[in-house]
N, C-alpha and C positions, 0 to 999 in steps of 0.2 A: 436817315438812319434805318437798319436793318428793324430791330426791335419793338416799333409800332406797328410796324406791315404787320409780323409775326404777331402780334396781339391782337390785330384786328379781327385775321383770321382764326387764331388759337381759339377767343371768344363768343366767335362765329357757332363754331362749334361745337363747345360746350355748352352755350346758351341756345343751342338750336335755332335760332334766325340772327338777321343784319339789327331787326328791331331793340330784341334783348343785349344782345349787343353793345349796340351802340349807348345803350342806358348804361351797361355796366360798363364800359368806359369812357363815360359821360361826355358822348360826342355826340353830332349828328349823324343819325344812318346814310348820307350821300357821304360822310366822310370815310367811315366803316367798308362802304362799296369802293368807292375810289382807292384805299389801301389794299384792299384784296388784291382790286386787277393791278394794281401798280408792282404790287410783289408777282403775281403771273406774268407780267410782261416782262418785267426786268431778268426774270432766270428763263421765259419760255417755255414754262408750263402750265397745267392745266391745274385747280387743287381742288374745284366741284365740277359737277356733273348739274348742266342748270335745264330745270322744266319747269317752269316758266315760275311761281313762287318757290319751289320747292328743290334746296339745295342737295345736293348727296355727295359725298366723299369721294372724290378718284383714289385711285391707289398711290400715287402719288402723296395726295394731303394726307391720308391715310399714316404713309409713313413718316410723313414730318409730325405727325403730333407729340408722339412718344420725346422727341428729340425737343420741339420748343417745352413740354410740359419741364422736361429736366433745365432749360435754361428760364422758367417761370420760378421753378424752385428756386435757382441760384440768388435771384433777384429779388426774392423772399429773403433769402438768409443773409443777403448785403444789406437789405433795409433792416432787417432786425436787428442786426451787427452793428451798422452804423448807430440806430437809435440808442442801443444801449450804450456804446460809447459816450455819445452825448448825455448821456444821463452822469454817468462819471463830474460834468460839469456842471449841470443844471438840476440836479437829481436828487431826492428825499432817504434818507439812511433812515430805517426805524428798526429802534433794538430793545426787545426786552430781556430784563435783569432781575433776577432775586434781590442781586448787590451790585455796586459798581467794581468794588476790589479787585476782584481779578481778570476785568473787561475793561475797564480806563485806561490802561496804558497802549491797551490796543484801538481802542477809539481815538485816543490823540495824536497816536500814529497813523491812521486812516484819515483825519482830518488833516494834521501839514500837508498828507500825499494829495490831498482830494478836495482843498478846501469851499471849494463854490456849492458843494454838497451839502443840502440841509441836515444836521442829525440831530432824531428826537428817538430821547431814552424813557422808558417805562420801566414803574421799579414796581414788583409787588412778589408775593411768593410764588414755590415751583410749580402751581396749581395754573393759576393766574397766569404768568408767562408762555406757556406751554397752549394754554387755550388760544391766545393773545395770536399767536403764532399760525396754530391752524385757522386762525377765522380771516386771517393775512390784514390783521392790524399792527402785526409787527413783520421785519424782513427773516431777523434772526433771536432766536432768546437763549438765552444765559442762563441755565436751571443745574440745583444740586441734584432732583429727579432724575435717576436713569429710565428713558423709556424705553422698549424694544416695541417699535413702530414701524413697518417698513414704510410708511407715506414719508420718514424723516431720515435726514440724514444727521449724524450723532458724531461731535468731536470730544474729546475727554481732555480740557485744558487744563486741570489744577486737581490738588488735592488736599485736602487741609483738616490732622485731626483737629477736632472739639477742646477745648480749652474752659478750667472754671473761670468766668470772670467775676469780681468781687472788688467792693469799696477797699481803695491802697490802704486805708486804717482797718480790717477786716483781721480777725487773728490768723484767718486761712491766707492772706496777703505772703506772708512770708516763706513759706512753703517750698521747697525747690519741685514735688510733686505730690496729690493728693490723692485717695481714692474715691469713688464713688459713694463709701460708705460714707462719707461726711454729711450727703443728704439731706441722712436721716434726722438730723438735726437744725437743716438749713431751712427756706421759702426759695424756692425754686421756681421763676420765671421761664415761662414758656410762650413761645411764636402759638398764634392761632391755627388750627388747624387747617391741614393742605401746605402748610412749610414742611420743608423735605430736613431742618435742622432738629425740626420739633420730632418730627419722625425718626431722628438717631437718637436723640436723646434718649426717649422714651422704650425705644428699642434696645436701649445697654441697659438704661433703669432694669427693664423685665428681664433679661439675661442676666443680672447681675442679681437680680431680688432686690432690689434697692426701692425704700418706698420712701419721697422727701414728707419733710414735715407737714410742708404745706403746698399748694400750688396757687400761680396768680398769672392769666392767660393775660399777655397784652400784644398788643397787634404789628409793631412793628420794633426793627432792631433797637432804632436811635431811641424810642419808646423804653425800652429793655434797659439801655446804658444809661438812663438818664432817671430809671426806678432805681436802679444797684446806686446810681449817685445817693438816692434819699433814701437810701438804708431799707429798699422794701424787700430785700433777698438777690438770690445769685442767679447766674445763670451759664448754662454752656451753650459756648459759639466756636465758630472756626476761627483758628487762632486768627488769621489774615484777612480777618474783619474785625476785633477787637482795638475799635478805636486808640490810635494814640493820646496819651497823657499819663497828667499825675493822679486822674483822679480815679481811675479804674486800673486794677493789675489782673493779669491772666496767668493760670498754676497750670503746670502741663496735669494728667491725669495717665495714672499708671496704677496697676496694669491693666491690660487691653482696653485704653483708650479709644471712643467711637473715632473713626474717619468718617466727614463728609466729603464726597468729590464733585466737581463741577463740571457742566458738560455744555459744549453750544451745538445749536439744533437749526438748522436749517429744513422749510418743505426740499422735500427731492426733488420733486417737479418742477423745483426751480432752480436747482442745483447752476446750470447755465447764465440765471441775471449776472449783468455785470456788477453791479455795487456788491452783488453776494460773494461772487468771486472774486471781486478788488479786496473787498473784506477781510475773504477767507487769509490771501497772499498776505495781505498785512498782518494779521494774527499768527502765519506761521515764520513771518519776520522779526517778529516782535518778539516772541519767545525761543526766536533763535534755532527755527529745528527745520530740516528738510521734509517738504512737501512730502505729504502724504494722501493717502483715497479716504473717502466718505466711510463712517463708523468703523476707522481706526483712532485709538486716541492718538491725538496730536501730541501729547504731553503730559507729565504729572509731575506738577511742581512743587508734591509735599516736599 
């Protein structure tokens, strides 16, 4: 084959002797030399100029470099190519999430597609996630945080305003819609700071002038739904996370109710992995919309 000769000598000369050489293509130097002259003899030319250790370029080798360097590229981008396909089969999926709600249907649809792919989900807020991401302990994350970062690239999948949630026996329970001024009277549960939910809340609160009665920071959703169960106060979430059942009801809020949106983030710089890219295909399959570019949103599905 054509393709070793051309290495031997391609590496000849980048590495400046047979010696280096032969190390970086982990051969022996008599096999390094033997390749050379076997590509010289086989076309009848010359590709150094030899005095006695010291090799020099003819004009000839001179002008093949340029030409095997572009077919060293190609071989580069078939192994890469190749690898990540393989990775499709054998391959680790890591996603972080604020929530799962409106990323599950597209993880379950990326696993029938993809099933030999390991996938591990991190859940924690928009702070969390987003760090998760640049330190590349996650592949992609799931954050209500809009960031304008150019290391990232930014989808906009969902939209979901805020909703009061409150115990189904609650007198606000029955309501077809409430205002924020109810508060005033309420225990208003709140996400820990760095949730990007706590940040809307608290951002319609101060535009509305609305001060609750009381406040009670607890640190996670299930946490939240499970205080409103034992009567400890309310709280606002997006509706398309408010748990089904009987024992929590959600009141829309009017007028100008806060919207949270959600957005998935991939690094740029890796915009090209393939499980990101299988990923991405399966997400805009999933919600049914045609393929679009990097920080356009994909979708909003208030």
């Amino acid at each position: 084959m054509l393709a070793p000769l051309l290495a031997a000598f391609y590496e000849t000369v980048r590495q400046g002797s047979v010696t280096a050489a032969a190390r970086r293509l982990e051969v022996s130097q008599p096999t390094v030399t033997a390749r050379i002259q076997q590509l010289e003899k086989q076309y009848g030319v010359e590709l150094f100029h030899r005095r006695g250790s010291r090799l020099d370029l003819t004009q000839t080798g001179a002008a093949l470099m340029p030409l095997i360097d572009r077919m060293m590229q190609t071989e580069n981008d078939i192994d890469f190519a190749l690898r990540n396909e393989r990775e499709l089969y054998a391959g680790s999926f890591r996603l972080g999430t604020t929530g799962p709600y409106y990323i599950l249907p597209t993880v379950a649809a990326f696993r029938r597609r993809y099933p030999n792919v390991q996938i591990g989900i991190e859940v924690g807020n928009s702070q969390a996630v987003l760090e998760a991401l640049v330190e590349f302990r996650v592949d992609v994350a799931v954050s209500s945080n809009r960031v304008d970062d150019p290391n990232l690239a930014c989808h906009r999948i969902a939209g979901d305003p805020l909703v009061l949630v409150v115990e189904s026996d609650h007198p606000l329970a029955g309501r077809h819609h409430v205002d924020l001024n109810v508060l005033v009277t309420e225990t208003l549960l709140l996400r820990e700071p760095g949730s990007r939910t706590r940040d809307a809340t608290e951002a319609s609160l101060k535009r509305r002038g609305v001060t609750p009665a009381a406040l009670i920071e607890i640190g996670s959703r299930e946490a939240i739904c499970e205080a409103i169960r034992h009567g400890l106060g309310v709280a606002l979430m997006p509706v398309g996370e408010v748990p089904r059942g009987a024992s929590l009801t959600s009141v829309p809020i009017a007028p100008d109710g806060p919207v949270v949106h959600e957005y998935l983030y991939h690094l740029r710089s890796r915009s090209s992995a393939r499980l990101i890219t299988a990923f991405m295909a399966t997400l805009e399959d999933t919600i049914a919309l045609p393929k679009k570019t990097a920080d356009t949103p994909i979708g909003n599905l208030s």
